[in-house]
N, C-alpha and C positions, 0 to 999 in steps of 0.2 A: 504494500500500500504506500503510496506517494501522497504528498501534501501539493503537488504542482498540474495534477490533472485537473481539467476544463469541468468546469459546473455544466451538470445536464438539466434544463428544466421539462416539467412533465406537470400536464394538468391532469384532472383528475378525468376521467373515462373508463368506461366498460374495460374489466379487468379481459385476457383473454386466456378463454376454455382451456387450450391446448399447451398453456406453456406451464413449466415445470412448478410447482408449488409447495416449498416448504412450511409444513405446520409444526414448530420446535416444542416437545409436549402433546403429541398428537392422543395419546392416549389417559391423558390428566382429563378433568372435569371440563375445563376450557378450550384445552386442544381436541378434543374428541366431537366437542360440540362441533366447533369449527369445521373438521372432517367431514363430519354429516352434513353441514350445513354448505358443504365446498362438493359433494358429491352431489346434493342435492339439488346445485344449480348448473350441472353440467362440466365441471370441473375433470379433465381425464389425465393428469396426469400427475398426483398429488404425494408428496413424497413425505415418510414419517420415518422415526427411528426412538425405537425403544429407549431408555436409559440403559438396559443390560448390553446395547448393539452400541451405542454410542453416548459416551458420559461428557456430557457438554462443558463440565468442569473442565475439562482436559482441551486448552490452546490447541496444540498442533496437531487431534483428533478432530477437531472441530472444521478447522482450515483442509485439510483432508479430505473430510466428508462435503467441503462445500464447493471446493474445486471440481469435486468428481461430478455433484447431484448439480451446482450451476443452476440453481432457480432464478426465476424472474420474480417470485413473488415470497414473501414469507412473512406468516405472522408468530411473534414471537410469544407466545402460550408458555413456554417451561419457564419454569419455577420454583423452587422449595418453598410450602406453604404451609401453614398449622394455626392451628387458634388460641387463645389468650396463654396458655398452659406450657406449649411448647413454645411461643416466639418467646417470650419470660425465660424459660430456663436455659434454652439455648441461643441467645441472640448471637452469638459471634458466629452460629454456624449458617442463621438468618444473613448477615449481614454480608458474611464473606463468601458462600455458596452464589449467592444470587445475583452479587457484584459480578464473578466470574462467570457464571452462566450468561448474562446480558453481554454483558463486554466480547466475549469470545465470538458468536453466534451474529455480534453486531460488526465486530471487527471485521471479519472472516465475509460477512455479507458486504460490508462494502467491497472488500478488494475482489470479489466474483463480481459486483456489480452487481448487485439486486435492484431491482425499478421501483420497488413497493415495498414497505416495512410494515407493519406495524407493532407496536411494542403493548402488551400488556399491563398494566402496572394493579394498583390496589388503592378504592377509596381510603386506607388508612394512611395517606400520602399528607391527610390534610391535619392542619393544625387539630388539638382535642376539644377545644373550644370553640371551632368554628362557626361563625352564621351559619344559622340552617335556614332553608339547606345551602349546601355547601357549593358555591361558586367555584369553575376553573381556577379565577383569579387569589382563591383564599391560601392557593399553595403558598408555602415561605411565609405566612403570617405571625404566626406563634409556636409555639410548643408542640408534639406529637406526644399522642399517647405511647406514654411509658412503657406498657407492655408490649408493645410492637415497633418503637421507634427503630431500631435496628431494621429489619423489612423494608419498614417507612423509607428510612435512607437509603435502602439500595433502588429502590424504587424510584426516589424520586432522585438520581444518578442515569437510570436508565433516559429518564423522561430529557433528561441535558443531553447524554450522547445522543438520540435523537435530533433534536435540536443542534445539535452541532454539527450536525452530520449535515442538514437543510443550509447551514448558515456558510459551510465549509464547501458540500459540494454540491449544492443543488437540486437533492432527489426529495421527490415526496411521501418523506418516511412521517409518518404518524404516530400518534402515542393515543391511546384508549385507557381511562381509568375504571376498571366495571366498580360497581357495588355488589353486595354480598352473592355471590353464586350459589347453586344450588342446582340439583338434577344427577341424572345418571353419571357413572365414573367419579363420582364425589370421595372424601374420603371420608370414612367411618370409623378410625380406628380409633382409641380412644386416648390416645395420645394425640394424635395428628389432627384430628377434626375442627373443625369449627363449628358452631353456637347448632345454625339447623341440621345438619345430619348429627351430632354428637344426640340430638333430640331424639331425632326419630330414630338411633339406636337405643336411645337408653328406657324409652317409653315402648317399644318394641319389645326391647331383653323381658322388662316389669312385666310385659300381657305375658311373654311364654314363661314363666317363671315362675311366676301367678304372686308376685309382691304386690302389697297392699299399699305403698308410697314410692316413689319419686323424687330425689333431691337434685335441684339445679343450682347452679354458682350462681351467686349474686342476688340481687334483690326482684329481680324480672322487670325492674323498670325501666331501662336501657329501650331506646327504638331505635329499630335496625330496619334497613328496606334490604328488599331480597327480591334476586333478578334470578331467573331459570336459563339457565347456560345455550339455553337451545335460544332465546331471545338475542341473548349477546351474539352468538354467532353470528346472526344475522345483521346485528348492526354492525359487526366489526365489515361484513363484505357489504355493506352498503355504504363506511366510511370510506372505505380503499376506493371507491367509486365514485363517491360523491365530494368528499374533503380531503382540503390540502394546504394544512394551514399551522405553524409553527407552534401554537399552542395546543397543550393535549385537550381529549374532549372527555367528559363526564357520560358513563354509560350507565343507567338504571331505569327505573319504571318511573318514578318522582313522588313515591309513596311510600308508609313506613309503617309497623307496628310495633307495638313492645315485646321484650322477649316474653313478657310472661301470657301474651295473646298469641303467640307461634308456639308458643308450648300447649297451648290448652288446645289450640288447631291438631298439634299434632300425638297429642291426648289421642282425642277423637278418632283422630281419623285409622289410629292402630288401636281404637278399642279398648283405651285404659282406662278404666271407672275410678280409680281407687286414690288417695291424695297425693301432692304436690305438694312440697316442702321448698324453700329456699335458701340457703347458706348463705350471709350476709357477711358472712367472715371474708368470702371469697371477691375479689374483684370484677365489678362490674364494665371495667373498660371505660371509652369517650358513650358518655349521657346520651347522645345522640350523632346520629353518621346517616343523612337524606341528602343527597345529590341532586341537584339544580342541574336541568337535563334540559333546558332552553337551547341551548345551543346545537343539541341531538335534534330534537325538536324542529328547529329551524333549518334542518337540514334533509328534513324530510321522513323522518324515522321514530315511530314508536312501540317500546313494548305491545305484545299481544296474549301472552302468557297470564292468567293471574294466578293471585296463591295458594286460592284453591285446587285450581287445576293441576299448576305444577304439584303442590303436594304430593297430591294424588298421582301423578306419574312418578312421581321418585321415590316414594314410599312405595309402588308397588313394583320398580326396579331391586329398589333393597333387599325388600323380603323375597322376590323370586331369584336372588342371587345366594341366600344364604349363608354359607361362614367362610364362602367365598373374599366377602369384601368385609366381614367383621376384624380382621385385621389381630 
């Protein structure tokens, strides 16, 4: 990679079918969706790789793999991800797994020359305090929440080299921030998860098990909005399509509840009668986290997923998977 090659500019137009398409994480919650969501629109030539096939950690695997595969197109999906419990206990492995994954994946794409990026990142990018909901422009305002500010800052690292890359060499690489994901490939474990699957396994285990209570971390009054992965997919290729603009864009539905109304939903919908307890000891995270989707919006694009529905698709993903994905 040179610092002296010519800036290419590229507006934004109809991606094309036939050219080669890296999905980095094709098999994570978010890369998966994408897949389906990339197959689904006629996409023929779409290229993925396991973490066992290729550890993205790894520079001169990465470069390798990108020389040979030469996509025109890639959306950067891989990540190391977890929810309040793991980013807390292992932040440096947050901070510095995720730095390397972006970086490598980003490097490595520029010097093939990729036409089209886009970068994943995570609404916990924004200050803990932020106006709600929470504006593009609130990044770099304040403080990040504590328990995930490690993530937060690799994240919002990614979202610069993006931007540098636009500033540097001209291509219209993009950056997408989703809100809470949710849906099939999710992850359940009970280390790794986050807030709504950690739910619908732990109110799941309770019906087969036949326990009479339920304990969740925190107070339940935390509100969170939650977007179904099959949603984002589809704004992410109608961004690569339609937007090409140096600021990242805000992806969610623009609606929120509390945790302890996503737990009672998802109570219900696996059939647990019996009570719900709350740990108050435990950490509730930023008070609130609703994404200001104007900009989505004004671009022509919105949610079509709700939460009842998705629920219900991913909960009956779960349970027909079995102890497959209980981890």
């Amino acid at each position: 990679m040179t610092d002296d090659r010519d800036k290419v500019e590229f507006a934004p137009a109809a991606l094309d079918r036939t050219a080669p398409f890296y999905v980095a994480g094709h098999s994570g919650l978010a890369g998966s969706a994408v897949w389906r969501a990339l197959e689904g629109a006629g996409f023929t030539r779409l290229v993925g790789r396991r973490s066992s096939e290729l550890d993205l950690r790894d520079r001169d695997a990465v470069l390798t793999f990108m020389r040979e595969a030469r996509p025109r197109y890639v959306v950067l999906a891989a990540a190391k991800v977890g929810g309040i419990l793991a980013n807390s206990t292992y932040p440096v492995d947050f901070l510095s797994e995720n730095l390397r994954i972006q970086t490598n994946v980003m490097d490595a794409a520029l010097e093939v020359g990729v036409e089209r990026l886009v970068f994943l990142g995570s609404s916990c990018i924004y200050p803990k305090f932020a106006e709600q909901p929470i504006r593009e422009d609130s990044l770099l305002t304040g403080l990040l929440e504590p328990t995930n500010d490690a993530y937060a800052i690799a994240k919002i690292a990614g979202i610069m080299q993006v931007q540098a890359v636009r500033r540097q060499y001209g291509l219209p690489w993009i950056s997408a921030m989703p809100t809470n994901l949710y849906g099939p490939n999710d992850n359940f474990s009970p280390m790794g998860s986050h807030v709504l699957p950690a739910l619908i396994r732990r109110y799941d285990e309770a019906v087969r098990s036949g326990a009479e209570t339920v304990t969740n971390w925190g107070s339940g009054n935390p509100r969170r909005e939650f977007m179904h992965a099959d949603d984002l997919a589809a704004a992410i290729l109608h961004l690569m399509e339609h937007y090409d603009g140096p600021e990242h864009v805000n992806v969610g539905t623009g609606s929120d509840v509390t945790i302890r109304e996503i737990a009672e939903a998802i109570a219900a919908a696996v059939g647990f009668t019996g009570a719900t307890e709350w740990d108050t000891s435990k950490p509730d995270g930023t008070p609130q986290k609703l994404l200001d989707v104007t900009k989505l919006r004004q671009s022509g694009w919105e949610a079509t997923i709700d939460l009842p529905e998705g629920l219900r698709r991913t909960i009956d993903w779960y349970q027909s998977r079995g102890e497959a994905v209980r981890g």
